[in-house]
DRENPA-3360 file (N, C-alpha, C; in nm, 2 decimals, always signed):
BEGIN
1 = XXXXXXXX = -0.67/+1.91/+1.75/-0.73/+1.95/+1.63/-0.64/+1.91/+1.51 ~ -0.68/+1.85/+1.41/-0.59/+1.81/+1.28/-0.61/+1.89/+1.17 ~ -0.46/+1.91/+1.13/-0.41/+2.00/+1.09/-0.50/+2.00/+0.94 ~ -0.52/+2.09/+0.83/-0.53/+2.08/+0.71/-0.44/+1.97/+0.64 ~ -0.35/+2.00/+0.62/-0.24/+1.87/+0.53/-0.26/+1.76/+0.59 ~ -0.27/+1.72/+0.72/-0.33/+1.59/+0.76/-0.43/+1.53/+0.70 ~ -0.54/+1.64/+0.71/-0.63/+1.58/+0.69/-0.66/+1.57/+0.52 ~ -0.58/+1.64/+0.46/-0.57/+1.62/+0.30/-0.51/+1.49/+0.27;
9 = XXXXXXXX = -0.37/+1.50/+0.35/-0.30/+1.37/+0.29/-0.37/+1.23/+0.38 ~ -0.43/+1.24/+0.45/-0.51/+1.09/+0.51/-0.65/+1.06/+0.40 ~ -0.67/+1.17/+0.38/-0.80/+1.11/+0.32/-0.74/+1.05/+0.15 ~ -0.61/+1.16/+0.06/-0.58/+1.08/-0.01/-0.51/+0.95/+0.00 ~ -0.48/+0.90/+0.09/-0.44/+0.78/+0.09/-0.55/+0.71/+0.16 ~ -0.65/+0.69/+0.20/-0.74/+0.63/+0.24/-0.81/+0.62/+0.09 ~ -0.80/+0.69/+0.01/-0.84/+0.67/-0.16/-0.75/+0.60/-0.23 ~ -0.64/+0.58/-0.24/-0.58/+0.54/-0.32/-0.56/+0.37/-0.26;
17 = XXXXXXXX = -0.57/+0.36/-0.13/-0.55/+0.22/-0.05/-0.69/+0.15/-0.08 ~ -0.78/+0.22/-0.12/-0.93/+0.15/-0.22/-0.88/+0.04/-0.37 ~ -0.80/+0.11/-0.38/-0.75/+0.05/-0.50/-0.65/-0.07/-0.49 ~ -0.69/-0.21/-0.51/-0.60/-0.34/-0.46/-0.50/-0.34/-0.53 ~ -0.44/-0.27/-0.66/-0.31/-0.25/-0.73/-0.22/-0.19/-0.66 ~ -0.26/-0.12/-0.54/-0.16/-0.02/-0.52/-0.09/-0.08/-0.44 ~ -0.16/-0.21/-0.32/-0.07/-0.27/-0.23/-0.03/-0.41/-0.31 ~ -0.03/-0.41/-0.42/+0.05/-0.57/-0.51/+0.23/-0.55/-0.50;
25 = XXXXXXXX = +0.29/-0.44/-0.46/+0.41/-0.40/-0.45/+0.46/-0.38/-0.29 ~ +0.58/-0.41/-0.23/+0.53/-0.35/-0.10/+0.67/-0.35/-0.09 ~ +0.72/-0.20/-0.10/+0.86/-0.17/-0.10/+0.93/-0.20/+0.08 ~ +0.89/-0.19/+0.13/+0.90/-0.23/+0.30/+0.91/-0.34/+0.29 ~ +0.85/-0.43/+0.23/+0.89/-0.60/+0.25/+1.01/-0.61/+0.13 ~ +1.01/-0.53/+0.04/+1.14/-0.58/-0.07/+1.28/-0.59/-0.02 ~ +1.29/-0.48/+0.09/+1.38/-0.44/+0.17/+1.43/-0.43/+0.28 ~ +1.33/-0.58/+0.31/+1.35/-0.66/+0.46/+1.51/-0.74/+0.44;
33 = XXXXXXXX = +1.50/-0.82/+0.36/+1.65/-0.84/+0.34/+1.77/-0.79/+0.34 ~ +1.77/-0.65/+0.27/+1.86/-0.54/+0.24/+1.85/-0.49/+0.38 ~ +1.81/-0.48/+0.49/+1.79/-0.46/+0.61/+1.87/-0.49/+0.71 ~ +1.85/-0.65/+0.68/+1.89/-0.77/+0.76/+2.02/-0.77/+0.78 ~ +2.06/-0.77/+0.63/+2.23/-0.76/+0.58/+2.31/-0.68/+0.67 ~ +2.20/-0.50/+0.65/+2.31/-0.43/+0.66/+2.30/-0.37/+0.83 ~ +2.15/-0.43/+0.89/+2.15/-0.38/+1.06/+2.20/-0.50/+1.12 ~ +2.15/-0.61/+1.08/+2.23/-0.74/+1.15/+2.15/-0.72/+1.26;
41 = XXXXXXXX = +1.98/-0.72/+1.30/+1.95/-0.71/+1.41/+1.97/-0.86/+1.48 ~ +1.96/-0.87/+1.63/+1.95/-0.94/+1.71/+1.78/-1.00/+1.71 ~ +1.71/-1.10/+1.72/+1.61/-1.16/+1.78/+1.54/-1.11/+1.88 ~ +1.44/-1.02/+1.88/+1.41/-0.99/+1.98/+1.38/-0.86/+1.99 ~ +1.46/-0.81/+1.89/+1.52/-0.64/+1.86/+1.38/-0.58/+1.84 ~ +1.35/-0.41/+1.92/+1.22/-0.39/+1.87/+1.25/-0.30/+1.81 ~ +1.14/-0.29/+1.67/+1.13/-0.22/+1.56/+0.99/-0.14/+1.53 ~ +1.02/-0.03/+1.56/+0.88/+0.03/+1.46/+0.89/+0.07/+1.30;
49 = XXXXXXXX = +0.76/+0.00/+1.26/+0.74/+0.03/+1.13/+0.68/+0.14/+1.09 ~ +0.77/+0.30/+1.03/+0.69/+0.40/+1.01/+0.64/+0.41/+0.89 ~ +0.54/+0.45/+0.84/+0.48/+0.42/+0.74/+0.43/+0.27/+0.69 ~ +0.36/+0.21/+0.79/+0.36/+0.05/+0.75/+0.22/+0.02/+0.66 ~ +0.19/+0.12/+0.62/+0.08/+0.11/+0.49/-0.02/-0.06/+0.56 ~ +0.02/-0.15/+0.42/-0.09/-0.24/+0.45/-0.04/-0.38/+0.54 ~ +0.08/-0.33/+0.58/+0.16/-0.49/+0.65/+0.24/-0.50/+0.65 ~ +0.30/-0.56/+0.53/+0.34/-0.65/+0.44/+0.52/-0.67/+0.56;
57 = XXXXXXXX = +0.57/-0.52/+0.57/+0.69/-0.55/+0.57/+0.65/-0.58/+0.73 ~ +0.62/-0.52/+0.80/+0.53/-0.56/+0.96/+0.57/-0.71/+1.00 ~ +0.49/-0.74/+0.88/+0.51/-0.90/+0.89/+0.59/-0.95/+0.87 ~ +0.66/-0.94/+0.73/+0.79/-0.97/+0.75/+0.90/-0.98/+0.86 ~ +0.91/-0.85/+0.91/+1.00/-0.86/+1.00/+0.97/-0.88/+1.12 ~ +0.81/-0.93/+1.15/+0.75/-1.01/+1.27/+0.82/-1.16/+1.29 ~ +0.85/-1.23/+1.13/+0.84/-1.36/+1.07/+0.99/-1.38/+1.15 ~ +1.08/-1.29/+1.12/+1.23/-1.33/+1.15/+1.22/-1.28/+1.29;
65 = XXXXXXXX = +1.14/-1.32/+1.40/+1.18/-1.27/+1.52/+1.19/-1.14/+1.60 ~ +1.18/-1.07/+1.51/+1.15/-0.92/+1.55/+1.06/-0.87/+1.64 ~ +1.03/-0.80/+1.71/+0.92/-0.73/+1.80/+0.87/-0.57/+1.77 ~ +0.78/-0.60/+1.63/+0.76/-0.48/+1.56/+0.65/-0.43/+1.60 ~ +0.64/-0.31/+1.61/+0.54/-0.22/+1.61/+0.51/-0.11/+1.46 ~ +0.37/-0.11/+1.44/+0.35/-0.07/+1.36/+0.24/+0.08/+1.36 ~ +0.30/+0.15/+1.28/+0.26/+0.33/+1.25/+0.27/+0.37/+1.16 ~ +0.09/+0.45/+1.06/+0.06/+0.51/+0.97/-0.02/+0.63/+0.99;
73 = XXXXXXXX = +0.01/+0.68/+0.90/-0.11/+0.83/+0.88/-0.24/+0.75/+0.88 ~ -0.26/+0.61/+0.80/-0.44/+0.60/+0.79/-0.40/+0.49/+0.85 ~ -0.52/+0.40/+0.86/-0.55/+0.29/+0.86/-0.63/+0.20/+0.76 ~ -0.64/+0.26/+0.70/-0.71/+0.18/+0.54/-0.71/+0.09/+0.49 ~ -0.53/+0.08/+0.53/-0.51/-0.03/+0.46/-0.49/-0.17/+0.53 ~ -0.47/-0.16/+0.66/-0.41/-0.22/+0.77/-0.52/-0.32/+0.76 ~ -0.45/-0.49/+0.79/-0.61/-0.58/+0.77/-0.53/-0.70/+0.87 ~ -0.45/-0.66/+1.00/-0.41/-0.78/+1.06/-0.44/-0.75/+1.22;
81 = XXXXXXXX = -0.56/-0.83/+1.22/-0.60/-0.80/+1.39/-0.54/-0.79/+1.49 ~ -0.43/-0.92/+1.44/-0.32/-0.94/+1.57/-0.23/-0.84/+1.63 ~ -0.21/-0.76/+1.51/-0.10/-0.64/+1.54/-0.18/-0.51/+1.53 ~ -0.12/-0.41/+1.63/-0.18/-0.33/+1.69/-0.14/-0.20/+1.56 ~ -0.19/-0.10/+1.47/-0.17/+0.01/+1.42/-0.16/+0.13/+1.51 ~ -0.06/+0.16/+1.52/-0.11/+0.31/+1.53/-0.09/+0.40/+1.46 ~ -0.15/+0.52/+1.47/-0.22/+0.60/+1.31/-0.17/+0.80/+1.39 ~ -0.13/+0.86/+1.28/-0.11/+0.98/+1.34/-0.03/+1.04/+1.20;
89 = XXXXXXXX = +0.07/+1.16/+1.25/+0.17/+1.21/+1.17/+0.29/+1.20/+1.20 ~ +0.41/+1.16/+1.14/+0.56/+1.14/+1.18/+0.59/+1.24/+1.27 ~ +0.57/+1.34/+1.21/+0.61/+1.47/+1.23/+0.57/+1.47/+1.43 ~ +0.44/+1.44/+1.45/+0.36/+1.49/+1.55/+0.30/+1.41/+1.64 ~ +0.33/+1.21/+1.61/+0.25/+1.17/+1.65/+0.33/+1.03/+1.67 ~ +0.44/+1.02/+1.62/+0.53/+0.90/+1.65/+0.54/+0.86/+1.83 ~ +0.50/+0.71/+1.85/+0.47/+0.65/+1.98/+0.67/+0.68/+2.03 ~ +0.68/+0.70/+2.15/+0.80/+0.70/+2.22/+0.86/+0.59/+2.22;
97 = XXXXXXXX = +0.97/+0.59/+2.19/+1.08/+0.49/+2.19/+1.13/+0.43/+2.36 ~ +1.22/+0.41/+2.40/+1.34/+0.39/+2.28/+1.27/+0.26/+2.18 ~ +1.29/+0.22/+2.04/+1.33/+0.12/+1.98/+1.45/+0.11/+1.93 ~ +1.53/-0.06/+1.96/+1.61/-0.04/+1.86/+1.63/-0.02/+1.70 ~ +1.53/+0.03/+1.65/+1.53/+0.04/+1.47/+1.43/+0.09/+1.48 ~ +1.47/+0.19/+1.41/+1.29/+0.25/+1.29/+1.31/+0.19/+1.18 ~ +1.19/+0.13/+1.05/+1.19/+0.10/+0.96/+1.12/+0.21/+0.88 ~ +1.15/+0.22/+0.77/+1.07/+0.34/+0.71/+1.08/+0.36/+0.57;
105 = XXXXXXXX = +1.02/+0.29/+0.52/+1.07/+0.24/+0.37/+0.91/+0.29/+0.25 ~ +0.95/+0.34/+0.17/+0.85/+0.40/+0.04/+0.78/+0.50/+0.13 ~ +0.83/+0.58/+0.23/+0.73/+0.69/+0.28/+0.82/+0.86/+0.30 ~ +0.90/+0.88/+0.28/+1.00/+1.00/+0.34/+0.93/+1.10/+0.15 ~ +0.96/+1.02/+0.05/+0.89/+1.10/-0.07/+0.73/+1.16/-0.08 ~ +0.68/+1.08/+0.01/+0.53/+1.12/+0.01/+0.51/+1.22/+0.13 ~ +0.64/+1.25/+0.20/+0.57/+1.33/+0.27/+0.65/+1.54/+0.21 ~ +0.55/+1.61/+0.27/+0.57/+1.74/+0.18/+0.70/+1.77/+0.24;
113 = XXXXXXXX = +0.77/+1.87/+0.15/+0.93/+1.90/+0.17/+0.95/+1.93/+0.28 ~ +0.87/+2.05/+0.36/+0.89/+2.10/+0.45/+0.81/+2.03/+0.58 ~ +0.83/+1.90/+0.59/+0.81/+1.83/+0.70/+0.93/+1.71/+0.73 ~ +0.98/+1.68/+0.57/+1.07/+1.55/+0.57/+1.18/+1.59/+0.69 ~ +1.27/+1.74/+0.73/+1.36/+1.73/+0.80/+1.28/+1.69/+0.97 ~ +1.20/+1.71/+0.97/+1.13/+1.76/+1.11/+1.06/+1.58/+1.16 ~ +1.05/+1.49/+1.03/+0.97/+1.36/+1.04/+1.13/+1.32/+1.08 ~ +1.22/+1.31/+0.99/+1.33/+1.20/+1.01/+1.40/+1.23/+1.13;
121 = XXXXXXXX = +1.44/+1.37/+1.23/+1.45/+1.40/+1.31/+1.39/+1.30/+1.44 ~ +1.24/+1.29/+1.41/+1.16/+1.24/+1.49/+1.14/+1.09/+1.46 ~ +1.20/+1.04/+1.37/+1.23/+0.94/+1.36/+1.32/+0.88/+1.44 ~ +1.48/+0.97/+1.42/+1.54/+0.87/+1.47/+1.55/+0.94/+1.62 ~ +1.52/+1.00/+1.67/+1.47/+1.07/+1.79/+1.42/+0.95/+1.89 ~ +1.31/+0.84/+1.80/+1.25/+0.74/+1.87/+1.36/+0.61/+1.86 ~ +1.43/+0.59/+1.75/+1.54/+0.44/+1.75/+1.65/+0.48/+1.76 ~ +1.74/+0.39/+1.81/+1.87/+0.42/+1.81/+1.95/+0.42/+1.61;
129 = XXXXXXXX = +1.88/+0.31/+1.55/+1.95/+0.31/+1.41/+1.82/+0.34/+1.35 ~ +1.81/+0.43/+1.25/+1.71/+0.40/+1.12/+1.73/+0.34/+0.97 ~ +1.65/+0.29/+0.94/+1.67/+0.24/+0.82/+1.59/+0.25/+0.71 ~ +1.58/+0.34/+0.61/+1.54/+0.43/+0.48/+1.52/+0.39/+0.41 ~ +1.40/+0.35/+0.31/+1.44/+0.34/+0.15/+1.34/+0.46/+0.10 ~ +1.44/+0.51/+0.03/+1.36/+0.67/-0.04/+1.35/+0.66/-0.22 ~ +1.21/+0.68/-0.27/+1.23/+0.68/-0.40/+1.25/+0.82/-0.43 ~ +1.35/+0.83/-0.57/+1.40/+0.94/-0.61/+1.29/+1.01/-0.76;
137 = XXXXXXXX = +1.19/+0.94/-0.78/+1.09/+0.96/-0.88/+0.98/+0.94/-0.84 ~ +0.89/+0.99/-0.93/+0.75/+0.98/-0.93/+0.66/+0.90/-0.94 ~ +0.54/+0.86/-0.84/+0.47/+0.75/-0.86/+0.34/+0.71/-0.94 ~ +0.36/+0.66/-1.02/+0.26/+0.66/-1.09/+0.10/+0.66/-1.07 ~ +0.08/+0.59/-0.98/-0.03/+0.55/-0.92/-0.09/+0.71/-0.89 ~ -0.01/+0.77/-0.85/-0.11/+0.90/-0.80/-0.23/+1.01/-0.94 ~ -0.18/+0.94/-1.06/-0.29/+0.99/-1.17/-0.37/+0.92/-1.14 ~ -0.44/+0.80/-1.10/-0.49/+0.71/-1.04/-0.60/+0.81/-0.96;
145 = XXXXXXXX = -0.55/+0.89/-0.90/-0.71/+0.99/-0.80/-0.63/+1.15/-0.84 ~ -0.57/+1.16/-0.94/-0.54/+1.29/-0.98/-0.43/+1.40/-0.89 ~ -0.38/+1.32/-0.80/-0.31/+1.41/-0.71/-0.15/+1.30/-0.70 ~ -0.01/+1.37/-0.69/+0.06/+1.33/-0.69/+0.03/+1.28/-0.50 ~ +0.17/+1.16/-0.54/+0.16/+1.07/-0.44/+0.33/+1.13/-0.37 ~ +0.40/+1.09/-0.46/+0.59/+1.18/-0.41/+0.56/+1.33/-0.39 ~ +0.59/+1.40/-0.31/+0.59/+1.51/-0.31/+0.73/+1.55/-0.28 ~ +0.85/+1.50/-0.20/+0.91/+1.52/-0.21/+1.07/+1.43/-0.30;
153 = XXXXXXXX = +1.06/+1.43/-0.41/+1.12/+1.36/-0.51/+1.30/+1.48/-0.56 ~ +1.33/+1.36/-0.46/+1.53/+1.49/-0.42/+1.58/+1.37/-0.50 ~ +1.75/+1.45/-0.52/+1.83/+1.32/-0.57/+1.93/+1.23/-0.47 ~ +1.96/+1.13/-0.46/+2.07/+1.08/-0.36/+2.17/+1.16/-0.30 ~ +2.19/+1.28/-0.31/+2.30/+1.34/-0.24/+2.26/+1.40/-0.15 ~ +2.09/+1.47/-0.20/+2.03/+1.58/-0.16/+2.03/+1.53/-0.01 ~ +1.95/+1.42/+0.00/+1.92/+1.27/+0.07/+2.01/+1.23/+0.17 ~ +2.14/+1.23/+0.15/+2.30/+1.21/+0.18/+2.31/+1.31/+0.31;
161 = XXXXXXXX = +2.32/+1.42/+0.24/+2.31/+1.55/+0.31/+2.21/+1.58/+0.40 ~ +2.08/+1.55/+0.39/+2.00/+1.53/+0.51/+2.02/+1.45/+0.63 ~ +2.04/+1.35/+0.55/+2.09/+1.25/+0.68/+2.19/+1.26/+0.75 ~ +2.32/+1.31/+0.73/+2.46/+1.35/+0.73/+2.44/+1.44/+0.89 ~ +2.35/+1.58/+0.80/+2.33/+1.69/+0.87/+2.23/+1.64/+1.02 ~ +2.15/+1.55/+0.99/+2.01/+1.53/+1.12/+2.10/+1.40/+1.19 ~ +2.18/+1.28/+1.17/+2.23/+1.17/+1.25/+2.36/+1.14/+1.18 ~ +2.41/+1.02/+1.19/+2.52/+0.95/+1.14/+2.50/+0.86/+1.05;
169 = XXXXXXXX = +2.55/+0.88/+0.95/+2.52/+0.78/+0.85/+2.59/+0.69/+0.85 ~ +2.58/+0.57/+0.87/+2.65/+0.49/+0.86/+2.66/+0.38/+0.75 ~ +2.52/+0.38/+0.63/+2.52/+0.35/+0.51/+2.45/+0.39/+0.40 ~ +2.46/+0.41/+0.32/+2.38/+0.48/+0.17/+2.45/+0.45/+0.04 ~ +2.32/+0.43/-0.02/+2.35/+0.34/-0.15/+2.22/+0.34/-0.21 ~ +2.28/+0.45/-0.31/+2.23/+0.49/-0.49/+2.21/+0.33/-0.55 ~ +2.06/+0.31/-0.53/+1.97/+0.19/-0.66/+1.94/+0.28/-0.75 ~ +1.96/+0.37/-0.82/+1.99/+0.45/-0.95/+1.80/+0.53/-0.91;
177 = XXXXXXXX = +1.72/+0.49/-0.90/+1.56/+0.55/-0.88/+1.52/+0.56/-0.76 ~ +1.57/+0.49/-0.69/+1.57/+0.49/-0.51/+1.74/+0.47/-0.41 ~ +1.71/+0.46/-0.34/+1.83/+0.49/-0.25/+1.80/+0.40/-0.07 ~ +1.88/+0.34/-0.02/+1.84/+0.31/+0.08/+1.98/+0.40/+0.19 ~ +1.89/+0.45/+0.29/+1.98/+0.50/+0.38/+2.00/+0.46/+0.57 ~ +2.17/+0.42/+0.60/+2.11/+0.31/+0.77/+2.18/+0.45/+0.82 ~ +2.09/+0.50/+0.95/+2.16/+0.59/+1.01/+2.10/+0.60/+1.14 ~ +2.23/+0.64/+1.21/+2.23/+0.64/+1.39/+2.19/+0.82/+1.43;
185 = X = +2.10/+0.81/+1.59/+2.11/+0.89/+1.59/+2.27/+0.97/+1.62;
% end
């Protein structure tokens, strides 16, 4: 059975992924590089992409060799036959590992407060390293269908401190409105 909030937050993003403005940005692909840098994966390395919205970064890090797997709350947005989605809640629904990497970039803010410890838990529960980009503000787009999109909008320490407390951090770094965080279980 799916839960209420599920099924609240699937259907608002199955609304807002109607809208072609909203995937012209694709914070998962900006942060394929800043990735690269700072995991130094190997060729080969398999990666799930949590929150992989419409692709973008999927592909990306298909491009360099990678052996990605890809996972969202919807499917709405998803438009690449080749690669397989799978669709659920972080929290409740993440495919079994091991991977070497979770990817997880523009999604830890959109999910409600009181699931983010319990999602990243389950994150890196499935990869040995994860790798974070968290925005620290609010997104505009969500006046767009009238419902905010960040729900959970903390500051870099708060952030710090989560990850600290749930795995090992082994990198974080304040972009002044977002933050990218690499951490082991």
């Amino acid at each position: 059975m799916t839960r209420p909030i599920t099924q609240s937050e699937s259907a608002k993003y199955a609304e807002i992924w109607g809208y072609d403005d909203y995937a012209k940005f694709s914070p998962g692909a900006y942060y394929a590089d800043l990735f690269w840098r700072i995991a130094q994966p190997k060729e080969g390395a398999r990666v799930l992409d949590v929150g992989a919205g419409s692709g973008a970064a999927t592909v990306e890090l298909k491009k360099r060799g990678l052996q990605v797997r890809a996972f969202d709350l919807t499917s709405e947005a998803w438009r690449h036959d080749d690669i397989p989605l799978l669709t659920g809640t972080i929290w409740r629904d993440l495919p079994a590992g091991p991977f070497d990497y979770t990817y997880c970039c523009d999604v830890m803010e959109h999910i409600p407060t009181e699931y983010v410890g319990l999602s990243i838990d389950r994150i890196l529960a499935v990869g040995n390293r994860g790798f974070f980009s968290i925005s620290f503000v609010q997104d505009h787009f969500g006046s767009v269908i009238g419902q905010p999109l960040h729900l959970t909008i903390k500051p870099f320490l708060w952030w710090v401190d989560l990850f600290s407390e749930l795995g090992s951090l082994i990198d974080a770094r304040d972009l002044i409105e977002n933050g990218v965080f690499y951490v082991a279980r």
